[in-house]
Gaussian input, Z-matrix of N, CA and C with variables (Angstrom, degrees):
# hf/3-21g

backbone

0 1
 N
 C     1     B1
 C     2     B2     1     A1
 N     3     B3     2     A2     1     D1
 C     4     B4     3     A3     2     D2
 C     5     B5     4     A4     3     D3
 N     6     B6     5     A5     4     D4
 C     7     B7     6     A6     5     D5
 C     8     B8     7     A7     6     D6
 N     9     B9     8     A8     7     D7
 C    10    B10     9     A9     8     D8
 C    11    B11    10    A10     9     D9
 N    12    B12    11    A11    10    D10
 C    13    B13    12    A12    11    D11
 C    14    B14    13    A13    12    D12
 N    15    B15    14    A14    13    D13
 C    16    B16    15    A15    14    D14
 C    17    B17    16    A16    15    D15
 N    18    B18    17    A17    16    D16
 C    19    B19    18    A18    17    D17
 C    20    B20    19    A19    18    D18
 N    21    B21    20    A20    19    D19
 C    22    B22    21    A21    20    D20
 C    23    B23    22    A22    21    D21
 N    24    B24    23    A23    22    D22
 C    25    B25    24    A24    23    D23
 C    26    B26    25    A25    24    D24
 N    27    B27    26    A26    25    D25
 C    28    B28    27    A27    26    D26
 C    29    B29    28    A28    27    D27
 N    30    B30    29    A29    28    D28
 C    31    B31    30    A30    29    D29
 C    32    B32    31    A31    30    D30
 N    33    B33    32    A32    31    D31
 C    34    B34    33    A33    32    D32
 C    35    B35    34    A34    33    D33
 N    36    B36    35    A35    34    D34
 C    37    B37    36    A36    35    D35
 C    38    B38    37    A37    36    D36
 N    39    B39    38    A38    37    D37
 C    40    B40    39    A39    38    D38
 C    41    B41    40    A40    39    D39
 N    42    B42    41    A41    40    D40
 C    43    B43    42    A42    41    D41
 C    44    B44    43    A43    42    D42
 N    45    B45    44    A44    43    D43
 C    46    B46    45    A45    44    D44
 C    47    B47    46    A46    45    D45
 N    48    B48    47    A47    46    D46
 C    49    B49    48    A48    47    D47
 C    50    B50    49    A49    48    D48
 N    51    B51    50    A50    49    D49
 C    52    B52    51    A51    50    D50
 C    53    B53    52    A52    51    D51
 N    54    B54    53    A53    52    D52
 C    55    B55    54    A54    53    D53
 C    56    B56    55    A55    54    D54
 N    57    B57    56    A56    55    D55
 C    58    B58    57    A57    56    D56
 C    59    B59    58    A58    57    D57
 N    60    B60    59    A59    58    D58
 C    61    B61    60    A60    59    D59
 C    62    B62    61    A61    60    D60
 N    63    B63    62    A62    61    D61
 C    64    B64    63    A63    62    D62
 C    65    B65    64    A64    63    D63
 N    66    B66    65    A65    64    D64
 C    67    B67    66    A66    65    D65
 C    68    B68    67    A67    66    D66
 N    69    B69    68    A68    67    D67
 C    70    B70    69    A69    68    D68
 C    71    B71    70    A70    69    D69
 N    72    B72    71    A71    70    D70
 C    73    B73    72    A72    71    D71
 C    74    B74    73    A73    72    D72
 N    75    B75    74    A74    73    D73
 C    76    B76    75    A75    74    D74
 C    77    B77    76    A76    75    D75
 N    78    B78    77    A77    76    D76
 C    79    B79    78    A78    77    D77
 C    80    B80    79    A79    78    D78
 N    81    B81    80    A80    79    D79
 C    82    B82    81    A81    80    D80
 C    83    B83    82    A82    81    D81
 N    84    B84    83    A83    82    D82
 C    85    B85    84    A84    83    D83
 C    86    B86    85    A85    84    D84
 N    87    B87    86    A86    85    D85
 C    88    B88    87    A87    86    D86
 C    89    B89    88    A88    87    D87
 N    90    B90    89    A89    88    D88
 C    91    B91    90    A90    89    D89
 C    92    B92    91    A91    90    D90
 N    93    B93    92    A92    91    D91
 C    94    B94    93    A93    92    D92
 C    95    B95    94    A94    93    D93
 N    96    B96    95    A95    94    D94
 C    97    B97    96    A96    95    D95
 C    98    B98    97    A97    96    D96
 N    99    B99    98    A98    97    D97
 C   100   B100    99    A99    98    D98
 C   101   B101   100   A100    99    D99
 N   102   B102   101   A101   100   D100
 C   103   B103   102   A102   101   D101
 C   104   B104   103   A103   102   D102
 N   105   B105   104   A104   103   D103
 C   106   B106   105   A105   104   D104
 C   107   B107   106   A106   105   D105
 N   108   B108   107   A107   106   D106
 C   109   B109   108   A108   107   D107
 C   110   B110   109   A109   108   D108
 N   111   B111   110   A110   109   D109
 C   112   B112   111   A111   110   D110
 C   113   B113   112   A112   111   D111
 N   114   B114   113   A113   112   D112
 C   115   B115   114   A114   113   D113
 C   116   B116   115   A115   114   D114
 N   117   B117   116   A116   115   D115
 C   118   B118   117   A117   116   D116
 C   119   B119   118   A118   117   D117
 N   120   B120   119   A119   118   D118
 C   121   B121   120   A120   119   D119
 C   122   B122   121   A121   120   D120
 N   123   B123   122   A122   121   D121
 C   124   B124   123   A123   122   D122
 C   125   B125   124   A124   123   D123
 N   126   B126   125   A125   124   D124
 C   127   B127   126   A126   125   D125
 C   128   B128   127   A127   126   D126
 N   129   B129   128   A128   127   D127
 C   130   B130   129   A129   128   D128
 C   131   B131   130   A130   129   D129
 N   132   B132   131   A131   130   D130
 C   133   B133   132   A132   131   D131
 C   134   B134   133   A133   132   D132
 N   135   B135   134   A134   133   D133
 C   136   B136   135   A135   134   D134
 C   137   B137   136   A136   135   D135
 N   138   B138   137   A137   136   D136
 C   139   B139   138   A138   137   D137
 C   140   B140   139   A139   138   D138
 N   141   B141   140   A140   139   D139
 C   142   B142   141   A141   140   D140
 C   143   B143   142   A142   141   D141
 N   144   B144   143   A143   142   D142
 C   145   B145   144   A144   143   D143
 C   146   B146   145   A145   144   D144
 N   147   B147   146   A146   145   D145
 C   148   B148   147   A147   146   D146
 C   149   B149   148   A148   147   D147
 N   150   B150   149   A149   148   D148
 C   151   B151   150   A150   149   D149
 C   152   B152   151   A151   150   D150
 N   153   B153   152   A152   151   D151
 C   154   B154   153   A153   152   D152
 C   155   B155   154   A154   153   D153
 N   156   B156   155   A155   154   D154
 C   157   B157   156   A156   155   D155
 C   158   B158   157   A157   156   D156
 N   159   B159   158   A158   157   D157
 C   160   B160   159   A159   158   D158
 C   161   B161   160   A160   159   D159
 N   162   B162   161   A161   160   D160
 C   163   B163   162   A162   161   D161
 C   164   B164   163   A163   162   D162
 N   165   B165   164   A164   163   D163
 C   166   B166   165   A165   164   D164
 C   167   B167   166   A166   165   D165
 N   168   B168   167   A167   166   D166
 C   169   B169   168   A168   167   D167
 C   170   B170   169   A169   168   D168
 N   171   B171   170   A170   169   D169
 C   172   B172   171   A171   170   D170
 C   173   B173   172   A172   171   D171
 N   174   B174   173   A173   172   D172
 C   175   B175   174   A174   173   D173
 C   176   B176   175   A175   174   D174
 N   177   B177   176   A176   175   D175
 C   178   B178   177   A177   176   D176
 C   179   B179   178   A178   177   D177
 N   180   B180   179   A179   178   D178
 C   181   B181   180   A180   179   D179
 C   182   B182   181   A181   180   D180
 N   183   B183   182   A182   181   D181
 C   184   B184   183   A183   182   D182
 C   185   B185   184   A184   183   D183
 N   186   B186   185   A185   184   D184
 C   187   B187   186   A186   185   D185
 C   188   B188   187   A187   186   D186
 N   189   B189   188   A188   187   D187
 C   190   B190   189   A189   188   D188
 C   191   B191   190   A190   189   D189
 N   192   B192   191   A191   190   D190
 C   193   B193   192   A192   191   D191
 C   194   B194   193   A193   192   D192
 N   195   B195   194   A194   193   D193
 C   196   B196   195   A195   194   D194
 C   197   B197   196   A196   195   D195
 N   198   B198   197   A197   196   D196
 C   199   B199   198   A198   197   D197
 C   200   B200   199   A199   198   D198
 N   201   B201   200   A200   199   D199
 C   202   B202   201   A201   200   D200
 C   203   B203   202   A202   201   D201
 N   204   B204   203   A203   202   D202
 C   205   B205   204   A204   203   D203
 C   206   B206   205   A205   204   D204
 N   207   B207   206   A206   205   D205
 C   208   B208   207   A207   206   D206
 C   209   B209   208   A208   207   D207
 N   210   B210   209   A209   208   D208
 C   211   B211   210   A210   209   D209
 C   212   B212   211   A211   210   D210
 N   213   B213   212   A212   211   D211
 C   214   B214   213   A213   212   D212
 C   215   B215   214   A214   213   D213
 N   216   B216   215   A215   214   D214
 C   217   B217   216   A216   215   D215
 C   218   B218   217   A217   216   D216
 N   219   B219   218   A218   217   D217
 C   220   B220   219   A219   218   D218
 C   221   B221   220   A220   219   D219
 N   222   B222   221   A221   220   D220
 C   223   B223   222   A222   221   D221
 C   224   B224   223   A223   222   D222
 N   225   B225   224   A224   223   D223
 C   226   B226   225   A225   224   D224
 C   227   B227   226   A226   225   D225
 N   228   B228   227   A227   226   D226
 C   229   B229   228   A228   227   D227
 C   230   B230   229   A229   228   D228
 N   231   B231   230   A230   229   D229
 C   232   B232   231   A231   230   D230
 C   233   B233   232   A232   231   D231
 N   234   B234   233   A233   232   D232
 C   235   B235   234   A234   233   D233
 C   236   B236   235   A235   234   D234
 N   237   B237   236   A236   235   D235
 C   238   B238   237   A237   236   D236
 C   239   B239   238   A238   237   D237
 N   240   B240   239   A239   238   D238
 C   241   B241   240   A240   239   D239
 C   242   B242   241   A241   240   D240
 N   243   B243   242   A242   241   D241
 C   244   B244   243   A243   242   D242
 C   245   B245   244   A244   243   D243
 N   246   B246   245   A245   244   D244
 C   247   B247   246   A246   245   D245
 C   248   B248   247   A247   246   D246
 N   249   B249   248   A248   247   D247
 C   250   B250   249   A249   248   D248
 C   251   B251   250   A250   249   D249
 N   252   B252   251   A251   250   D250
 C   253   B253   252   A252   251   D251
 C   254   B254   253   A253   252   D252
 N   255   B255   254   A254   253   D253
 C   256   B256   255   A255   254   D254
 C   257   B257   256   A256   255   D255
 N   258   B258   257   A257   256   D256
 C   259   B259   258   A258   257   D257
 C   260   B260   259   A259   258   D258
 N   261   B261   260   A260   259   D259
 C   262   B262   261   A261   260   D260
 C   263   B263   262   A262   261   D261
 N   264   B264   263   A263   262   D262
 C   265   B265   264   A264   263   D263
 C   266   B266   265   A265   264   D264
 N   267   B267   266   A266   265   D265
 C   268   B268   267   A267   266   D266
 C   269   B269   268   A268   267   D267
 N   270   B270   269   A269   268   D268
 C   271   B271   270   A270   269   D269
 C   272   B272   271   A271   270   D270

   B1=1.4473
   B2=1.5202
   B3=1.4735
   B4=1.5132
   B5=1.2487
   B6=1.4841
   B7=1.2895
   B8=1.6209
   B9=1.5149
   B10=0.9432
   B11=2.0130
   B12=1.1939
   B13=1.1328
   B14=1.2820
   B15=1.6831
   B16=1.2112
   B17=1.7001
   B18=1.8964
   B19=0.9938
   B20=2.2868
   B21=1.5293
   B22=1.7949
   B23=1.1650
   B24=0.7406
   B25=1.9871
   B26=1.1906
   B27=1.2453
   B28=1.6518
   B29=1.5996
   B30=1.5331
   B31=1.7107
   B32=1.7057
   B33=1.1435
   B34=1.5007
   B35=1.5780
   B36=1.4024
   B37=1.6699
   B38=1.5178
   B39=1.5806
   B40=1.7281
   B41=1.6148
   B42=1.1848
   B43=1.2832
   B44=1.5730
   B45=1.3585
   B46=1.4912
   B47=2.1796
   B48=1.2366
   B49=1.3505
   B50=1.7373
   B51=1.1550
   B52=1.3847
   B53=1.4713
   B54=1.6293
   B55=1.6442
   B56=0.9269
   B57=1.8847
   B58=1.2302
   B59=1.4349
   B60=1.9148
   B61=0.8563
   B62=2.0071
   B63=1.2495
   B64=1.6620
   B65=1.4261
   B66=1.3821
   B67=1.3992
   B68=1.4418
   B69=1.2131
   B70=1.3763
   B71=1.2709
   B72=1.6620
   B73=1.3738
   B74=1.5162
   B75=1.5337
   B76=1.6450
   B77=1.2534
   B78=1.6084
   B79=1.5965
   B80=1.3822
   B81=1.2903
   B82=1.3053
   B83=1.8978
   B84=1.4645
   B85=1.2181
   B86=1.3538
   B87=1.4215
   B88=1.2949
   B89=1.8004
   B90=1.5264
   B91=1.5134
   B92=1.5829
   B93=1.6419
   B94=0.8480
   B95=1.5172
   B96=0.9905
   B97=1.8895
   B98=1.6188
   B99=1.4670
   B100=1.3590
   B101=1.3425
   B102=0.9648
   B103=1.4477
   B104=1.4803
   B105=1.8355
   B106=1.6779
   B107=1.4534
   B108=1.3152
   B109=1.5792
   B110=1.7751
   B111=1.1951
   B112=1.8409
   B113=1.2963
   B114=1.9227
   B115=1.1473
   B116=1.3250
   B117=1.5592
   B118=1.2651
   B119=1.5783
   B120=1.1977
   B121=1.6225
   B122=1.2296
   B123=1.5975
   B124=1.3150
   B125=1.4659
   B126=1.8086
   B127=1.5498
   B128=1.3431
   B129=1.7220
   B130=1.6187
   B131=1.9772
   B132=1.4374
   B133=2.0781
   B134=1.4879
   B135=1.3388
   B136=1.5018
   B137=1.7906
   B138=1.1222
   B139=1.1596
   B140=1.4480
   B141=1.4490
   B142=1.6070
   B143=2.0249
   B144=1.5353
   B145=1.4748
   B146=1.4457
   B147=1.8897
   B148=1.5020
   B149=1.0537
   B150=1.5697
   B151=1.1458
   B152=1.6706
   B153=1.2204
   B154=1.6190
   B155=1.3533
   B156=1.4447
   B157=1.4896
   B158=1.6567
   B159=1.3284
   B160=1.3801
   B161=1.4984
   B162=1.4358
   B163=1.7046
   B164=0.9382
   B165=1.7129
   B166=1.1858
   B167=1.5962
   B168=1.4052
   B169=1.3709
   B170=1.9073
   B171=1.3467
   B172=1.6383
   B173=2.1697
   B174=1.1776
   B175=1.4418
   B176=1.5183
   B177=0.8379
   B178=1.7213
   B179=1.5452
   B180=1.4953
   B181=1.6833
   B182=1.5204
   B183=1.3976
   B184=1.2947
   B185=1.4538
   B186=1.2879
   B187=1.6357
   B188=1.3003
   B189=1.4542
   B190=1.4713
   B191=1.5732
   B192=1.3698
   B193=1.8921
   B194=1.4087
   B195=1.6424
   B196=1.7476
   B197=1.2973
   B198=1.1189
   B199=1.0175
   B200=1.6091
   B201=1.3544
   B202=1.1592
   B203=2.0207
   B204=1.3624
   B205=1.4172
   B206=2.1200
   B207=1.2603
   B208=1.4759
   B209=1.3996
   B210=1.3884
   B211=1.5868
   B212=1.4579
   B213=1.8486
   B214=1.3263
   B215=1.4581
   B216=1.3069
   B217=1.2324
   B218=1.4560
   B219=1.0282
   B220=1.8686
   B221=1.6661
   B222=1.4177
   B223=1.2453
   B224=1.3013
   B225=1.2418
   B226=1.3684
   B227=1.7733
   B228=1.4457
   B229=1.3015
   B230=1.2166
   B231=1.4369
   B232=1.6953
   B233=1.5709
   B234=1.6147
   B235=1.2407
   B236=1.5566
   B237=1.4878
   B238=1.5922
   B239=1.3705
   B240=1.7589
   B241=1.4516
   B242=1.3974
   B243=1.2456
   B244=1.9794
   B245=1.2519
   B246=1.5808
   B247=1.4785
   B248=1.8240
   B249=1.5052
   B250=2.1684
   B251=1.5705
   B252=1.0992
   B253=1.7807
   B254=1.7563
   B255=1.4687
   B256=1.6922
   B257=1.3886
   B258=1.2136
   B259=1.3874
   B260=1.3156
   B261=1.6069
   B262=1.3284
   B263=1.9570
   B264=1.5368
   B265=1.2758
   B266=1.8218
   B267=1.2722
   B268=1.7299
   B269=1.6149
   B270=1.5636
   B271=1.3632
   B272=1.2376
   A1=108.30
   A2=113.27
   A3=110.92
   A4=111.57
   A5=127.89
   A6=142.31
   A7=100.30
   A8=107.77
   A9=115.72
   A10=134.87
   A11=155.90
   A12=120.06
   A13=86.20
   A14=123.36
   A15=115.28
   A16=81.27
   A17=118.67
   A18=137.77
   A19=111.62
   A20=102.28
   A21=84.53
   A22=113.11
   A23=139.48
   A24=151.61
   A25=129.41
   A26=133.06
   A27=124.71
   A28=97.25
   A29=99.65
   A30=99.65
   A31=104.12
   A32=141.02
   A33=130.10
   A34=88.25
   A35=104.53
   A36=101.18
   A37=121.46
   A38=115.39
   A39=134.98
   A40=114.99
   A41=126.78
   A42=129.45
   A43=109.23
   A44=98.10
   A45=114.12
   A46=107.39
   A47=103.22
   A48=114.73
   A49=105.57
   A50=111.24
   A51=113.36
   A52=111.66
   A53=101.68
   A54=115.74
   A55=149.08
   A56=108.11
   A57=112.45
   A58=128.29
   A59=114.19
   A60=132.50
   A61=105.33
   A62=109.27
   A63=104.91
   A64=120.04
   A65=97.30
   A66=110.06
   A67=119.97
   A68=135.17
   A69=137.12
   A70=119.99
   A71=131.14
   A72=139.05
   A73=93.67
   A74=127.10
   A75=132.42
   A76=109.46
   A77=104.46
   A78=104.78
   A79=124.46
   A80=104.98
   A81=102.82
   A82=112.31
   A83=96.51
   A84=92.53
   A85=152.02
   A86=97.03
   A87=114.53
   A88=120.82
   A89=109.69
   A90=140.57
   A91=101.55
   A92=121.60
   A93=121.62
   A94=151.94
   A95=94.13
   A96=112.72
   A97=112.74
   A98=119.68
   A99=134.62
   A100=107.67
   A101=154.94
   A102=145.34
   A103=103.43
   A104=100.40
   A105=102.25
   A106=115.19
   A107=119.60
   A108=126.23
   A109=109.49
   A110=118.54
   A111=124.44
   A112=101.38
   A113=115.72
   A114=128.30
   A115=110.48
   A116=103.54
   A117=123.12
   A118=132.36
   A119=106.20
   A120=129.91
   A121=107.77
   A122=145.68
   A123=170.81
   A124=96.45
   A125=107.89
   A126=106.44
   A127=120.34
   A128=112.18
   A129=112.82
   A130=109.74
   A131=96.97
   A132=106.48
   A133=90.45
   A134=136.57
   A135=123.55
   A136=87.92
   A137=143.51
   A138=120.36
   A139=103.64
   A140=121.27
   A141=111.48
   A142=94.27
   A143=113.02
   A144=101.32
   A145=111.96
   A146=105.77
   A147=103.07
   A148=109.51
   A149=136.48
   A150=133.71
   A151=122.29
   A152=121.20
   A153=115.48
   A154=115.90
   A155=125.83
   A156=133.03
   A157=95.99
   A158=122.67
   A159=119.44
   A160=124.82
   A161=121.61
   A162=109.52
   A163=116.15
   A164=116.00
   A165=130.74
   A166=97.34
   A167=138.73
   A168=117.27
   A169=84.95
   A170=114.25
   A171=96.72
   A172=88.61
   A173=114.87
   A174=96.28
   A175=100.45
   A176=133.04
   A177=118.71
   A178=99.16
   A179=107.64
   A180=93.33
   A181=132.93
   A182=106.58
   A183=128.51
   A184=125.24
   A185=118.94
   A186=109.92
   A187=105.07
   A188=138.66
   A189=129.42
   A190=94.20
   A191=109.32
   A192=109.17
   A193=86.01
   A194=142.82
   A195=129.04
   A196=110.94
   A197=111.55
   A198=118.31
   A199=123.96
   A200=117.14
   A201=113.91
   A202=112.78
   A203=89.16
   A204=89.49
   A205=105.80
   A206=112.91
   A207=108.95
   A208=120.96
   A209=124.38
   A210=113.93
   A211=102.42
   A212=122.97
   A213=124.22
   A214=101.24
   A215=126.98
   A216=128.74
   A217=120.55
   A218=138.90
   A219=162.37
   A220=102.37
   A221=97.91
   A222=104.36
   A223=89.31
   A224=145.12
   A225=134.98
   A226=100.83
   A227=130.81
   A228=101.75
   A229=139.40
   A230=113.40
   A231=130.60
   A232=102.24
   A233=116.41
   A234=116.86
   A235=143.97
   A236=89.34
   A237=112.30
   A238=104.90
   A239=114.17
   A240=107.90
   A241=128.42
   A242=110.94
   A243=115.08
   A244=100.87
   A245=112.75
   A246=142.98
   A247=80.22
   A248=71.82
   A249=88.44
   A250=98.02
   A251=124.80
   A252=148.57
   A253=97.97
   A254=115.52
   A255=109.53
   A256=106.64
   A257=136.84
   A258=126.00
   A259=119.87
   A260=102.44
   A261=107.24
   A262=118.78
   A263=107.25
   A264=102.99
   A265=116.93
   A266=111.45
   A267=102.77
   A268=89.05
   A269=103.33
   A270=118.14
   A271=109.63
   D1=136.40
   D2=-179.81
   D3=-125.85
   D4=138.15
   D5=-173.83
   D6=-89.10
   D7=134.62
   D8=162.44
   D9=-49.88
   D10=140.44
   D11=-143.99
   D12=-107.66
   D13=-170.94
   D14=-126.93
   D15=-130.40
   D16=135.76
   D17=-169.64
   D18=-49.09
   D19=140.90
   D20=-169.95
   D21=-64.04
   D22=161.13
   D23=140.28
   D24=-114.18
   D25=-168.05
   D26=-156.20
   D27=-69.57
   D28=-51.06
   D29=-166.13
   D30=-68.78
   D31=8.19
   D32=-168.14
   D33=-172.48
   D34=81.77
   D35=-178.47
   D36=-84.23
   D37=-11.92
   D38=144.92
   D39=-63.44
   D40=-16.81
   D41=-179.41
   D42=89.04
   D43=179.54
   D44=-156.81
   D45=-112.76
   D46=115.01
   D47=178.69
   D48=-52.01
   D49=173.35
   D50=-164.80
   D51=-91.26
   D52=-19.06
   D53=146.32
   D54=-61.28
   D55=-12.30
   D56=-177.42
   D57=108.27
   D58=-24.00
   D59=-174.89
   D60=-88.18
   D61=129.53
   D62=165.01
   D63=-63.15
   D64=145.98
   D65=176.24
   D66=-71.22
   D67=140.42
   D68=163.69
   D69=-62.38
   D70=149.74
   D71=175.51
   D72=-59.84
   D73=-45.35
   D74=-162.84
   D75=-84.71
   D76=133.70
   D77=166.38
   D78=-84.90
   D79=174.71
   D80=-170.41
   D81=-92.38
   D82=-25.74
   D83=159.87
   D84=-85.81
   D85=-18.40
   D86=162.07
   D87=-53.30
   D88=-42.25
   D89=167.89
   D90=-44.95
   D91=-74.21
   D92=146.88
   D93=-10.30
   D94=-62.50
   D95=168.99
   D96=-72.85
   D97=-43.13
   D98=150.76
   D99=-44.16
   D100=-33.48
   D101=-123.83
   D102=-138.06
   D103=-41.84
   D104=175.08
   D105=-80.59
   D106=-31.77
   D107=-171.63
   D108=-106.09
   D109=-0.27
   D110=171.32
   D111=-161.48
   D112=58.66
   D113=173.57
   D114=-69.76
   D115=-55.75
   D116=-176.59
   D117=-56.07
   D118=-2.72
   D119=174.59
   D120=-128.62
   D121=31.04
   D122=152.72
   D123=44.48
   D124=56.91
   D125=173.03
   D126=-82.75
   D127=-25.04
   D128=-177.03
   D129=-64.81
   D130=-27.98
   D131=178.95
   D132=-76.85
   D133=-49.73
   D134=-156.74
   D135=-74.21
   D136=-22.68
   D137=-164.57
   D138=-105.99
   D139=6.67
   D140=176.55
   D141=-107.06
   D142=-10.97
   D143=-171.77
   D144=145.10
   D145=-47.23
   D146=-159.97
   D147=-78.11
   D148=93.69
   D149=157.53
   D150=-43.47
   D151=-66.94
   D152=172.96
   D153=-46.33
   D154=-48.30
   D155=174.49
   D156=-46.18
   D157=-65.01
   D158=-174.14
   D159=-69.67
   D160=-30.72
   D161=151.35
   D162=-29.39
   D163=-66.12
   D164=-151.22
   D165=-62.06
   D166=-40.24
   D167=-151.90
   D168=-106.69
   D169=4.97
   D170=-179.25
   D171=-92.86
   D172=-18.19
   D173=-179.39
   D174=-101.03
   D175=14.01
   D176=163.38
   D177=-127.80
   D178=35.10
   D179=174.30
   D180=33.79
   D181=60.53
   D182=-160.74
   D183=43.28
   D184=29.18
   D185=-159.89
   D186=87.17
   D187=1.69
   D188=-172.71
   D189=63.26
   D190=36.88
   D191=140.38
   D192=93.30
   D193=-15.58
   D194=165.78
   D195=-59.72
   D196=-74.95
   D197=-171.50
   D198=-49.49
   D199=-40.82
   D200=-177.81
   D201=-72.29
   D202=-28.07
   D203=-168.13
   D204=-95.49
   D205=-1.62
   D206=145.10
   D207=-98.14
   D208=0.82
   D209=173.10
   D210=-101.79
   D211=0.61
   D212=176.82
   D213=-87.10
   D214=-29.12
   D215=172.54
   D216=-81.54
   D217=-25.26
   D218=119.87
   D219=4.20
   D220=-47.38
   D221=-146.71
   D222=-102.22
   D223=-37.59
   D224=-175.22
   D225=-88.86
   D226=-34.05
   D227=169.41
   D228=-98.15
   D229=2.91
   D230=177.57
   D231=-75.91
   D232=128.65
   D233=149.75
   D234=-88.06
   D235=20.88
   D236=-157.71
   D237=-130.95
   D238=17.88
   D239=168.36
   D240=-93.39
   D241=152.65
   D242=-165.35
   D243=-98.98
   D244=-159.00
   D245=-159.35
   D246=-147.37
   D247=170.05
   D248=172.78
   D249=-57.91
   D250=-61.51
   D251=-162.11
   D252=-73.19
   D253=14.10
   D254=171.55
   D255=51.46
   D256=32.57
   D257=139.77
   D258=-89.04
   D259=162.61
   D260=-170.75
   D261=-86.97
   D262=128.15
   D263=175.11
   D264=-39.24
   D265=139.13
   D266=174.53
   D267=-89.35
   D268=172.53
   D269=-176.37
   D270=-98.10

């Protein structure tokens, strides 16, 4: 059974997951879509926060396209992905 999630307020102005955790301003698909089509220049990590995560895949050219293109898929089916600040991607 799933609870609807919980209306925004000042502290969680995306609203509140059914866990408790606030929602992020960033989607998750957007992250995604970033990540599958400008994997290789680690734009989907620069746009959720992780700067070091995203060096890292803009100087190895995403993994030579693995890496970027299983953390583009990561990102569209995990419901348990964050922001730098541990909020949860919205969908």
């Amino acid at each position: 059974m799933s609870y609807p999630a919980q209306p925004p307020s000042a502290e969680a102005p995306y609203g509140v997951a059914p866990n408790g955790q606030p929602y992020s301003e960033k989607s998750k698909i957007v992250a995604g879509l970033l990540q599958l089509f400008l994997g290789g220049l680690g734009i989907g990590r620069f746009y959720t926060g992780y700067t070091g995560m995203a060096i890292a895949q803009l100087l190895t050219c995403g993994g030579l396209g693995v890496w970027s293109l299983i953390d583009a898929i990561i990102f569209f089916v995990s419901e348990t992905r964050t922001d730098k600040q541990g909020r949860l991607l919205r969908s």
